[in-house]
FIKOL-933732 format. One record per residue: y, z, x of N, C-alpha, C in turn. Coordinates in steps of 0.001 Angstrom, whole numbers, plus 500000, padded with zeros to 6 digits. Atoms other than C-alpha are relative to their C-alpha. Layout:
% FIKOL-933732
YZXYZXYZX;...
% end
This chain:
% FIKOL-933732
500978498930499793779915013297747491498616499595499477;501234500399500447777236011792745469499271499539500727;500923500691499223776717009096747695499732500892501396;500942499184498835775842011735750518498595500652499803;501819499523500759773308013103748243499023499546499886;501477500741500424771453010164747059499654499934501938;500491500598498738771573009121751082499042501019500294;501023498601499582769792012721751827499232499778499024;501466500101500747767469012118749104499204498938500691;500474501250500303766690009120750205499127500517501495;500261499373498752766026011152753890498583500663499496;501318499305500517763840013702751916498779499528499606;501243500890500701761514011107750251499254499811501393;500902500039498769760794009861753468499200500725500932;500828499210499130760190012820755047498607500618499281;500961499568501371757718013783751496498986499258500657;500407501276499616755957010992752886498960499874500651;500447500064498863754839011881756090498730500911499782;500854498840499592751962013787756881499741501090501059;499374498819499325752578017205758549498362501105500358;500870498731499360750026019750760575500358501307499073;499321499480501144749494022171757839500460501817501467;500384498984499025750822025781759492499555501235499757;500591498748500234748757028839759736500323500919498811;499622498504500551751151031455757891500078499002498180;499754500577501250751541028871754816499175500208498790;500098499627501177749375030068752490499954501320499544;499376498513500326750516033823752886501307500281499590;497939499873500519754247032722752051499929499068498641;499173500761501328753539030396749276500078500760498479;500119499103501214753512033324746627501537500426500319;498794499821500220757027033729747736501015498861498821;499161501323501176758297030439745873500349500746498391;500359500102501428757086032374742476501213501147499709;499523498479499766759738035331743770501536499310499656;498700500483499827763752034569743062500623500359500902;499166499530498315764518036022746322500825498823500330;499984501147499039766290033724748198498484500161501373;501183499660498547763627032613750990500352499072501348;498999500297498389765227032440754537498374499517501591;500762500584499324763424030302756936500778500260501115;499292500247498395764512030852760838498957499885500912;501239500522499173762776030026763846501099499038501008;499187500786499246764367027969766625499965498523499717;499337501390500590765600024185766738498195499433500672;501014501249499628762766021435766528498653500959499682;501567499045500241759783024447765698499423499336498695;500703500336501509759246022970762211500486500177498507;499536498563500832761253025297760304500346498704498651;499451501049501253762755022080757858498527499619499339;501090500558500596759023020610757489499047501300499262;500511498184500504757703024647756442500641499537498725;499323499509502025760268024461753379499218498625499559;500217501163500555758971020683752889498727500536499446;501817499377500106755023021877752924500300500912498865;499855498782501069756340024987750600500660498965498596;499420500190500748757913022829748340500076498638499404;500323501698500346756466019237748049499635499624498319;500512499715501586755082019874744666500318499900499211;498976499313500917757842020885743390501297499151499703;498854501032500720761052019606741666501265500642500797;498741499260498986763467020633744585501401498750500319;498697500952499847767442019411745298499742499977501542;500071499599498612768002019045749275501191499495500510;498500500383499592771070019177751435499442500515501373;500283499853498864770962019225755117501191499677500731;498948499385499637773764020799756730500227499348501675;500097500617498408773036019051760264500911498442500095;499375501413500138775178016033758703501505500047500314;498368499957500227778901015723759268500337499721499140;499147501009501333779873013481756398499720500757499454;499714498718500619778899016728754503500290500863500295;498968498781500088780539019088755820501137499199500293;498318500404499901783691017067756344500182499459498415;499437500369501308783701016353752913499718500997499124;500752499175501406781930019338750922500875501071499552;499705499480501138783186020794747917498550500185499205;500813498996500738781804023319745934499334499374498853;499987500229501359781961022134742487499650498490500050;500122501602500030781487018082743538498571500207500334;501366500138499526778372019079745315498927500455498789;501025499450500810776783020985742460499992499114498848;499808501357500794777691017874740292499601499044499950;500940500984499681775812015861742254498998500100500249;501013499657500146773054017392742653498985500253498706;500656500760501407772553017655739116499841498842499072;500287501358500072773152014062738875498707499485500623;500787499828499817770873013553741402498404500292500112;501698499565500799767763015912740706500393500282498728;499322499423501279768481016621737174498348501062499611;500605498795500063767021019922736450498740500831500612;500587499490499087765810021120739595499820501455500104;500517498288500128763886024108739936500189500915501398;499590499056498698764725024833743669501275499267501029;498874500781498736767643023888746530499553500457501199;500333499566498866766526023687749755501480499612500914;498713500294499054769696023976752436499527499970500816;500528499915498588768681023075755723501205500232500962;499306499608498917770387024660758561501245499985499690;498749499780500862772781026056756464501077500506500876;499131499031499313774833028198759560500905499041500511;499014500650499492776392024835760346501488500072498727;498726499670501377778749025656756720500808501146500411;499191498778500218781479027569757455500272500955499068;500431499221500942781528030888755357498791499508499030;501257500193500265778109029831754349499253501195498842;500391498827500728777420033303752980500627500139498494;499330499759501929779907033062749711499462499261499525;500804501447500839778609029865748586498466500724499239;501459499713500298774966031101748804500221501272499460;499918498722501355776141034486747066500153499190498883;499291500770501166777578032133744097498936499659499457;501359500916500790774354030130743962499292501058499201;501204498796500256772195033266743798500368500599498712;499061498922500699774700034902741480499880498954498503;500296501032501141773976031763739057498536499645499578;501549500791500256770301031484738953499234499312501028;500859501078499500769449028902741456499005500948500788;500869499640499362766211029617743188500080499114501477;499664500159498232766832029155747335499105500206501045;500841499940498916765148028246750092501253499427501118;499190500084499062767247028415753284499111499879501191;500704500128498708766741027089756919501165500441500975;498987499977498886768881027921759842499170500378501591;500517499530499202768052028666763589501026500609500948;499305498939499617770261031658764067499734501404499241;501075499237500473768087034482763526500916500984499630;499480498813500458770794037291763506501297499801499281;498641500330501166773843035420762016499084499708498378;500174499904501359771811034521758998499421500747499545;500799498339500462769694037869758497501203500558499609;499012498477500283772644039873759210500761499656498982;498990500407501118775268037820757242499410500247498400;500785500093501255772514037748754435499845501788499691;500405498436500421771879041592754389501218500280499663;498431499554500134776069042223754466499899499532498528;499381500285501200776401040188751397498621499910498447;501199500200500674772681039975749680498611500765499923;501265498870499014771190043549750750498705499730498793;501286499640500754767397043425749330499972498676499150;500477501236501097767575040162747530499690498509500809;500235500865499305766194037840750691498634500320499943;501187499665499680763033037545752021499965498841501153;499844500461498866762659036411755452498442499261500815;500945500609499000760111033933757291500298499179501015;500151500405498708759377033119760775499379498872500620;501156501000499377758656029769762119500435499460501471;500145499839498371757674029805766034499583498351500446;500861501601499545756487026321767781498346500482499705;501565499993500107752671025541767113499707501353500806;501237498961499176750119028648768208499058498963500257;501058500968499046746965027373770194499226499669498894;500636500619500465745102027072767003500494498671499168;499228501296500670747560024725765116499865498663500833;499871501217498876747585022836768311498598499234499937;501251500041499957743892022603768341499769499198498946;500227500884501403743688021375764493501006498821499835;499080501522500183746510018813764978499532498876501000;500433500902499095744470017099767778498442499961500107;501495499979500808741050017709765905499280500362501301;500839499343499048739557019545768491499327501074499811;501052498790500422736573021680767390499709500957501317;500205499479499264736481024769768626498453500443500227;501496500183499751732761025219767957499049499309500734;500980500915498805731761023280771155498724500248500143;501791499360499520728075022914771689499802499288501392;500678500944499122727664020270774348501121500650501282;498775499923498904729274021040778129501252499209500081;498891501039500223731634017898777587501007500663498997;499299499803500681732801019301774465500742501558500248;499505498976499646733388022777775906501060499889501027;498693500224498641735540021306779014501054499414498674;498778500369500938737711019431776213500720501264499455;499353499196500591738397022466774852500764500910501099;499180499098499252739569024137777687501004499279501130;499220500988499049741595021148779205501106500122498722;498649500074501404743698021372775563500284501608500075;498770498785499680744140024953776176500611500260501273;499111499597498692745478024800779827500785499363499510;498927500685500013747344022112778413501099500560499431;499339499116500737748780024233775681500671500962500850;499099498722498920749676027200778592500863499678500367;498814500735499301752018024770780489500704499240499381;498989500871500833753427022448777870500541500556498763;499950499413501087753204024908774899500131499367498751;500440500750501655753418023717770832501206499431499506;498994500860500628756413022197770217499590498722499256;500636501040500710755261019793767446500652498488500157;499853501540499614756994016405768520499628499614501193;500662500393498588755585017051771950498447499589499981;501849499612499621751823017318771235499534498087499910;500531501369499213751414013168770641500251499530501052;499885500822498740752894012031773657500623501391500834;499951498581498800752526015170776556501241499116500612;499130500002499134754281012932778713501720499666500239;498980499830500283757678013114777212500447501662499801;499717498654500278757510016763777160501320500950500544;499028499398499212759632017774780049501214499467499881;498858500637500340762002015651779170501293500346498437;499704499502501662762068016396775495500664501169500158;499714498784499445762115019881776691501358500685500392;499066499742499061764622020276778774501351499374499114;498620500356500908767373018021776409500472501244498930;500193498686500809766023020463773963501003501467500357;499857498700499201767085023385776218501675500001499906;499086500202500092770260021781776840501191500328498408;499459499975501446770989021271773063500439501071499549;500392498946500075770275024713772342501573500652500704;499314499239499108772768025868774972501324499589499753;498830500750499724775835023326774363500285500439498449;499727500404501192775551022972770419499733501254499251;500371499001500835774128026166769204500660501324500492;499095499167499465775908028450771350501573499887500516;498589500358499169778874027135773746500928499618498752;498817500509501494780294025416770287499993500920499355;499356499171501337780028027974767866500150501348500542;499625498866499519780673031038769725501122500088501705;498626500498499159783591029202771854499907500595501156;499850499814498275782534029972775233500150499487500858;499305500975498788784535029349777912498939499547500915;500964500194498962782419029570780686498465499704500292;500876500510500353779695027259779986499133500224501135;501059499913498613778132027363783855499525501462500053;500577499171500047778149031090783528498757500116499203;501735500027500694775638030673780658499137499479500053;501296500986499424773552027836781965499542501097501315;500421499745498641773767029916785258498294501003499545;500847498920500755771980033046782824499439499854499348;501224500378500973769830031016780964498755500061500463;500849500258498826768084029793784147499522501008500698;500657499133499440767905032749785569498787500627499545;501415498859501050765861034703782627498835499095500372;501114501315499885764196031418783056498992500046501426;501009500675498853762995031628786478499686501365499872;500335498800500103762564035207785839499018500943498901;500474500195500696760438035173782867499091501011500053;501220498699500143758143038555782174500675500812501197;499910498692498673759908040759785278501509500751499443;498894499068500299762281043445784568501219499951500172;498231500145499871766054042981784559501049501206499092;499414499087500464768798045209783793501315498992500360;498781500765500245772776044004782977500364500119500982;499915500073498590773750045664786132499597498980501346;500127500613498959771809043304788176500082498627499498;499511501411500237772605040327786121501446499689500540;498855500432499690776120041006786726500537499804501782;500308500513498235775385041314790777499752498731500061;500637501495499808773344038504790892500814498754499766;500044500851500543774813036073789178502150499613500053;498633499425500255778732037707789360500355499306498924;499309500598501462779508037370786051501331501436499579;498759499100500069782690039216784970499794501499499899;499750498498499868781799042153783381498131500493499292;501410499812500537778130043933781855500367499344498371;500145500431501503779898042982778349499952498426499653;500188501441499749779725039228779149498663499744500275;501748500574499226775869039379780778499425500610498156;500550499481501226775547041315777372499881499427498690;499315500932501030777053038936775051499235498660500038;500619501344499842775390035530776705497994500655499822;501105499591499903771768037757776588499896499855498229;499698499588501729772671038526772452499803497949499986;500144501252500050773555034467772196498597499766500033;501424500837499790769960033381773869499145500283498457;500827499663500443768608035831772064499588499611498196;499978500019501283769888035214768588499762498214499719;500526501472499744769254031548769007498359499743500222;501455500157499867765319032083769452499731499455501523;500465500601498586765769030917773401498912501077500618;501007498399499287764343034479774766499809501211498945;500109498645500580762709037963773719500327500966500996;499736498589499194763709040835775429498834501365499492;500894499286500285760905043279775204500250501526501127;500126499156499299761892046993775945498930501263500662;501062499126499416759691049619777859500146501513499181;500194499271501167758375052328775260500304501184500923;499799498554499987759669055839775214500142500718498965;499865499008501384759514058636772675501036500382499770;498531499580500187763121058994773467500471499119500096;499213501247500426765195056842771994501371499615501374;499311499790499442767605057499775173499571499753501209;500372500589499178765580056621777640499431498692500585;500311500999500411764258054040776368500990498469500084;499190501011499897767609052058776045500659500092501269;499874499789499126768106053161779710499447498905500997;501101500573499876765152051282780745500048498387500583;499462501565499509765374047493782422498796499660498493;500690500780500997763902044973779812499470498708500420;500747501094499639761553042380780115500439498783499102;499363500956500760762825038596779122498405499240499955;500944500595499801760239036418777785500445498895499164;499356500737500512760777032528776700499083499879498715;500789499891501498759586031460773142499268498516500058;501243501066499661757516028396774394500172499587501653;499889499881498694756381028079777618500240498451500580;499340501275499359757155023936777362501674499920500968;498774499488499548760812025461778087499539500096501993;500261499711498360759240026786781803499249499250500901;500579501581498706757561023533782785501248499336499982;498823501294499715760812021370781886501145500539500839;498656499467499399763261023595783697499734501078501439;500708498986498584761014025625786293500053499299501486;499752500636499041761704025492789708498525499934501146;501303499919499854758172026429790516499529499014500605;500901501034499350756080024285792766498692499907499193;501244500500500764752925024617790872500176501511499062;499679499087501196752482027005787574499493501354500244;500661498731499720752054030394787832499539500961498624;500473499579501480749606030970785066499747501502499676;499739498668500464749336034587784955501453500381499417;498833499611501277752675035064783537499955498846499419;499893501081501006752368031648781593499079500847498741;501229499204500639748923033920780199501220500706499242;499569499217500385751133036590779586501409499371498710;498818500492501299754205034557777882499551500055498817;500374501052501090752057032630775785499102501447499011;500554498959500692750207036293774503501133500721498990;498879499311500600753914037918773749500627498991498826;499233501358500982755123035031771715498644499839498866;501001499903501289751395034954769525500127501392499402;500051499131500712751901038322768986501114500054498867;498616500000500550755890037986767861499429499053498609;500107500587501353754133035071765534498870500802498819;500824499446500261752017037640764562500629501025498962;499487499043500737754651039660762903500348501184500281;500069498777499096755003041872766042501863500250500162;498668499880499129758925043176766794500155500527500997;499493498740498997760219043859769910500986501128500099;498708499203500467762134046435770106499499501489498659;500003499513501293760717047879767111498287500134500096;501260500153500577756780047356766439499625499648501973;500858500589498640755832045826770454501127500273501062;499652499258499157756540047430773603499624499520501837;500806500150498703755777047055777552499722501806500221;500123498327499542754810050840778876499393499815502012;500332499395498526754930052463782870499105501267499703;500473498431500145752790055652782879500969500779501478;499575499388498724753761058502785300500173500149500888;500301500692498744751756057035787966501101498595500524;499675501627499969753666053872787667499282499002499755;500526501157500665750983051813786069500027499824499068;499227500575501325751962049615783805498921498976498984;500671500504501317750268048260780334500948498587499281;498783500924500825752063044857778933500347500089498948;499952499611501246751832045211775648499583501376499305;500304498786500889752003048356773387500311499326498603;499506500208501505751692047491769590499703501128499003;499987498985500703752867049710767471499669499579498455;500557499565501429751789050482763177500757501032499682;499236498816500725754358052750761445500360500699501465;499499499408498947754994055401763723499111500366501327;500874499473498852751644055384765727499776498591501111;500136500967499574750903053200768565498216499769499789;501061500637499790748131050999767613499026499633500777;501058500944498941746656048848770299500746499984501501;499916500227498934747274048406773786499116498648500936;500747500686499474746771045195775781500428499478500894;499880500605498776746624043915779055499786498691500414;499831501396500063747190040214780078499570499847501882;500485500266498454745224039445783601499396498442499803;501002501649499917744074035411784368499151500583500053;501194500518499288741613035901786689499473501435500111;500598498342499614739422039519786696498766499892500784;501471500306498895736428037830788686499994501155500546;500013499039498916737555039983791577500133501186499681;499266498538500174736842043582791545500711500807499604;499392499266500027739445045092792441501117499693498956;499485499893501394741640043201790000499486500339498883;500905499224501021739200044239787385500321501595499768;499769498448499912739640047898788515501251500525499976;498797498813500367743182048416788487500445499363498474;499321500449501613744088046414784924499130501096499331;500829499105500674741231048780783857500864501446500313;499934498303499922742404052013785209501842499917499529;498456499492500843746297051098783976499695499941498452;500721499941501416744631050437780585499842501601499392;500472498798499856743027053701781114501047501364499863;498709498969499772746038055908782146501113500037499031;499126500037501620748175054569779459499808500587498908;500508500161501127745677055172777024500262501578499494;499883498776500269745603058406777559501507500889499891;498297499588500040749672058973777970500481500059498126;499586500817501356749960056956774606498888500685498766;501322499884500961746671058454772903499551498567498948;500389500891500365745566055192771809498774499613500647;500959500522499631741962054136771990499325498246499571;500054501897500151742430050341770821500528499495501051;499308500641498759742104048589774384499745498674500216;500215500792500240741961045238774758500599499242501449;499806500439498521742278042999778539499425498533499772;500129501657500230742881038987777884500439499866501088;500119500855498588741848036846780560500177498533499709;500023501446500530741492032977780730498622500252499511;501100500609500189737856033089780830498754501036499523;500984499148499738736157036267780933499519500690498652;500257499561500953734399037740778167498962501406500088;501192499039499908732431041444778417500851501273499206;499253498529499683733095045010777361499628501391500754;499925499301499424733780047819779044499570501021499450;499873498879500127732759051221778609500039500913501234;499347499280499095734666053831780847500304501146499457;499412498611500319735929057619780427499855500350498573;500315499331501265734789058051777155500765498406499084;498481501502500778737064054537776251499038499148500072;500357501260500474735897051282775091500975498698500123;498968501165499698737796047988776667499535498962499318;501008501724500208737063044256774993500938499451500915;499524501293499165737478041820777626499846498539499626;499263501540500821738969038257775640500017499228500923;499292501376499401739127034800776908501678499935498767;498590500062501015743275034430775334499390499198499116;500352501191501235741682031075773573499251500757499100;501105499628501029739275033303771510500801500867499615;499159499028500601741629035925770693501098499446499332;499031500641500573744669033349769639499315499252499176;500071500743500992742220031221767552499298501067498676;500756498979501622740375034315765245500597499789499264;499397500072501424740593034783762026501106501312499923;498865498642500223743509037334761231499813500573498849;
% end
C-alpha cells in the first residue's frame, strides 16, 4: 500500500509542477480551506475539477489519493492506507481524494475520516451520488463546489487575448476566439491544439457514457442509451417530454427514458431546464428543455451540416449562467406567456423572479428585433419583472418600450464582466 502512495505522490509533485489557467471562482472558494467542512468538488470528467483542489491547495501540506487507479482500489485497506499516508506526508494538514465515487461504500470511510479530524477535500464527477450520499450520511457538514469547462473569459486569459482591443486587427482576434469558443467550447486540454477537439470530444463523450454510466449503473442496453444521448444531442435547447422519447426512440417504458435522462444528467452530460409555473403541478407537467454542458460535445457528435449558432448562442448563455450559480429547476427557468411567446431564461432570487433574458444571434433585422422584444415584453409583464436583458452576437443598444427598459449585449461582453 505504501508503494501506491509514494507512486501517487510522485504523480502529485508532477502535477504541483505544472502551470495551470488560474479559474475565475478561485478566489471566492479559497476561504473555504480555513472551514473543516469537508469541501466537495464536482463538475464533469476532464473540466479541471482535480487541478481546482491542486490550485486550492498547492501551498499547503496536503496527502493525495486518486481513486481513478486500480492498484488502489484492488488493494485498499482502511487502516494500511492511513498508515501510509502518514508515512508518507507526515503530518498533513489536508487529504485530497480524487474521484472518490470510484470506492465502493465511499461514504463510511469519508464519515470515519471526518469523524477523526482530517480536513477533506473531495473530487468526483457524479453530481447527485456524491451530494446526495454526502447529505444521507454528513447532513450540513459539506460544502459543495462547481467546476464547469473554461467560460469565455478563462478561455480568453489562457490564450492572452486582451479584451481591450483598440486596433481593427486586434478587435477581429477577439471575435475569431469567441466564435471559436461557441463551436469548440472550454474544455481545457482542447484549447492548445483546436484541432484535436472533435476527436478528444467525442472519446470524451464516449467515456462518459461506457465508464461513468453503462459500468456503474449496470445497464443492459447500452444502444438504448447511446441511442438517448444522441438524441438530446441533436435536440439540444427544444422541448421534449418522456412520452415522446419513448415513441421516438421505442424505448421500453417512460421509467427507462427516465432513468437514462437522471444518468446523463447526474453525470454533468445535460441540463434539463423546466418551463416556470407558480404551480408546482403544472410545472412538472410541462416538456423540458435539454441543454449540453459544453458545446465542444455538439461539434464532435453533431450531425449538422454547418453550426447552428443561435442555439450554440443560447447553449453557451445557459451553461454561464449554471456557472454562475444559477439552478435549474430551482433558481433558472424557460417561460411561454399566454400568447405563446416564449422568454429563454427566467432567473430567479429567493422567491422573486429576478431577471429575464433573451438569447437572439442576429437582431439586425427588424422584425427579429420586434418579436424577441415584444416576448421580452409580454413576459415581463406576466412575470412582473422589469430586469430585461436580449444577448446577441454583436449588437449593442438599449431599448426603451412600454414604460420597460431592454439592454441589448454582445454574449462576449456580458460573459466577460466583472461579477
Amino acid at each position: 500500500m505504501k508503494s501506491v502512495v509514494l507512486q501517487q505522490k510522485e504523480e502529485r509533485d508532477a502535477l504541483l509542477r505544472n502551470v495551470y489557467q488560474k479559474r475565475v471562482l478561485i478566489e471566492s472558494t479559497e476561504q473555504y480551506l480555513e472551514s473543516g467542512l469537508i469541501k466537495l468538488i464536482t463538475g464533469p470528467r476532464r473540466a479541471g475539477k482535480s487541478v481546482f483542489a491542486l490550485q486550492l491547495l498547492g501551498s499547503k501540506n496536503f496527502a493525495y489519493l486518486n481513486f481513478d487507479d486500480e492498484l488502489l482500489l484492488s488493494s485498499f485497506d482502511e487502516n494500511a492506507i492511513l498508515q501510509a499516508l502518514q508515512e508518507v506526508y507526515p503530518q498533513f494538514q489536508y487529504l485530497l481524494l480524487d474521484e472518490i465515487q470510484n470506492l465502493p461504500r465511499w461514504e463510511t470511510w469519508v464519515g470515519k475520516l471526518y469523524r477523526r479530524g482530517v480536513n477533506l477535500v473531495i473530487t468526483g464527477s457524479n453530481a447527485r451520488l456524491l451530494s446526495g450520499e454526502m447529505a444521507t450520511m454528513l447532513t450540513g457538514r459539506y460544502l459543495q463546489i462547481e467546476i464547469l469547462p473554461f467560460g469565455l473569459k478563462e478561455v480568453l486569459d489562457f490564450l492572452q487575448v486582451a479584451l481591450l482591443a483598440q486596433t481593427p486587427v486586434q478587435k477581429a482576434n477577439v471575435m475569431l476566439q469567441v466564435e471559436d469558443y461557441l463551436v469548440f467550447g472550454g474544455f481545457p486540454e482542447t484549447l492548445s491544439l483546436r484541432s484535436i477537439t472533435r476527436n478528444y470530444l467525442s472519446a470524451l463523450f464516449d467515456s462518459i457514457l461506457l465508464k461513468d454510466i453503462t459500468k456503474r449503473y449496470k445497464v443492459r442496453n447500452t444502444n438504448e442509451l447511446y441511442n438517448l444521448a444522441s438524441y438530446l444531442l441533436a435536440n439540444y435547447g427544444n422541448p421534449f417530454s418522456l412520452t415522446r422519447l419513448v415513441d421516438d426512440l421505442n424505448l421500453g417504458s417512460k421509467v427507462t427514458a427516465q432513468k437514462y435522462c437522471l444518468y446523463l444528467e447526474e453525470t454533468y452530460v445535460f441540463f434539463y431546464l423546466p418551463r416556470f409555473n407558480n404551480k408546482l403541478k403544472q410545472m412538472l407537467k410541462a416538456p423540458l428543455k435539454p441543454y449540453i454542458v459544453d458545446n465542444g460535445f455538439i461539434a464532435s457528435r453533431s450531425f449538422e451540416q454547418s453550426p447552428n449558432r443561435g442555439r450554440l448562442l443560447e447553449n453557451t448563455v445557459i451553461v454561464e449562467l449554471i456557472r454562475r450559480g444559477y439552478k435549474p429547476g430551482q433558481t433558472l427557468f424557460y417561460y411561454r406567456s399566454r400568447n405563446n411567446k416564449e422568454v429563454d431564461f427566467v432567473c430567479r432570487k429567493g422567491a422573486q423572479v429576478d431577471q429575464l433574458i433573451q438569447v437572439s444571434y442576429d437582431v439586425n433585422n427588424p422584425r427579429v428585433l420586434k418579436r424577441e422584444i415584444s416576448a421580452l415584453l409580454e413576459c415581463s409583464g406576466e412575470l412582473h419583472c422589469n430586469k430585461l436583458l436580449l444577448l446577441t452576437w454583436d449588437k449593442e443598444i438599449t431599448i426603451e418600450q412600454e414604460r420597460q427598459t431592454i439592454q441589448v449585449i454582445p454574449v462576449w461582453k456580458w460573459m466577460t464582466e466583472e461579477k
